[in-house]
C-alpha positions as CSV (number, residue, x, y, z in Angstrom):
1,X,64.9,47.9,25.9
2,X,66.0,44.5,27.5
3,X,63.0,44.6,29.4
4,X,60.6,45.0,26.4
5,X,62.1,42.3,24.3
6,X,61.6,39.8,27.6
7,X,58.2,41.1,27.7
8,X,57.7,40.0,24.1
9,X,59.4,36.8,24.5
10,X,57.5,35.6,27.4
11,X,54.1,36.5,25.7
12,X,54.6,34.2,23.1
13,X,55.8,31.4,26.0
14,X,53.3,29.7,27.8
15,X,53.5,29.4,31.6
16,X,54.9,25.6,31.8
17,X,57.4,26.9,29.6
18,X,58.3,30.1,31.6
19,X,58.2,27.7,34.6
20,X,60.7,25.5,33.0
21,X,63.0,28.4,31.9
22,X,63.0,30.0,35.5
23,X,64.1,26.0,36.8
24,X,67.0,25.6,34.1
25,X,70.3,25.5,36.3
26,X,73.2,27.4,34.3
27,X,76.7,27.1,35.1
28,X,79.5,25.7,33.4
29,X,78.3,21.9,33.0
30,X,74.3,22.7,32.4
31,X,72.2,22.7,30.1
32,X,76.1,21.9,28.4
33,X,79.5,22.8,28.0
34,X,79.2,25.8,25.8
35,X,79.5,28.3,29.0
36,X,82.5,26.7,29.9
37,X,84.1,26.2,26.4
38,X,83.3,29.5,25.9
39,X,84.7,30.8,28.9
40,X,87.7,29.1,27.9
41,X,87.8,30.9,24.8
42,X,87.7,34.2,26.2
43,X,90.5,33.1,28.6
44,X,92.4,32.2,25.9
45,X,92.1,35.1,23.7
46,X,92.8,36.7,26.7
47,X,93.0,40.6,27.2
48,X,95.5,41.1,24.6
49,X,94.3,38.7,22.0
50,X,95.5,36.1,19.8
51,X,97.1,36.1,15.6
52,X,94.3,35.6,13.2
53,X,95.1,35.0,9.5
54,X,95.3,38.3,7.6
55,X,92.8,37.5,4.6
56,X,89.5,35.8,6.8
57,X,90.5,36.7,10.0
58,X,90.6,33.1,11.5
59,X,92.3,31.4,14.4
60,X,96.2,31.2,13.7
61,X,96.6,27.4,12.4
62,X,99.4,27.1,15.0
63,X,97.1,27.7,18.2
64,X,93.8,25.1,17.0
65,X,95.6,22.1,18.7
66,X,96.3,24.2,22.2
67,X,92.5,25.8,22.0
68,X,90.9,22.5,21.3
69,X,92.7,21.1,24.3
70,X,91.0,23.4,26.5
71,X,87.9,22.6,24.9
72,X,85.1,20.1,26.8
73,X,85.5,17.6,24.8
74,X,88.3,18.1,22.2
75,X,88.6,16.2,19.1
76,X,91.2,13.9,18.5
77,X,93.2,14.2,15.1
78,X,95.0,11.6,13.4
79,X,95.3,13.7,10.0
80,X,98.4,14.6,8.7
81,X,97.1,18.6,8.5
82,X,95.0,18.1,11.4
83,X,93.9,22.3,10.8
84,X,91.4,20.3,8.2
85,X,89.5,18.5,11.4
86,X,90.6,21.5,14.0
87,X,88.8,24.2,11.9
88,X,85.5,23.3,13.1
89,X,86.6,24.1,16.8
């Protein structure tokens, strides 16, 4: 299936584009950080997981300022409540 949905895909790309596709470096820095802050995610749900709040199911208030620490580029705060800037992590 994978392979059909490339082969539709790339006949809608033309070949400068597939060329520029096939030359796009990816690791943790390129094309940006969302490999790595990703990654970083995933590390720090880890394989037992993390509290979410009971009603939406969102990141516990109490672990936004360690995840956004581990993030690229975290934001910096200087709220009072600073889950009001940390929720968009």
């Amino acid at each position: 299936m994978l392979t059909t949905n490339m082969k539709k895909l790339t006949a809608d790309l033309t070949s400068n584009e597939i060329q520029y596709l096939k030359d796009q470096r990816f690791n943790d820095n390129e094309p940006g950080s969302l490999l790595k802050d990703f990654s970083s995610l995933l590390d720090f749900i880890g394989t037992t997981g993390i509290s979410v709040s009971k009603k939406n199911h969102l990141f516990s208030i109490k672990l936004l300022p360690s995840l956004n620490q581990l993030m690229s580029s975290p934001l910096e705060s200087k709220l009072k409540r600073p889950q009001q800037n940390l929720s968009l992590i």
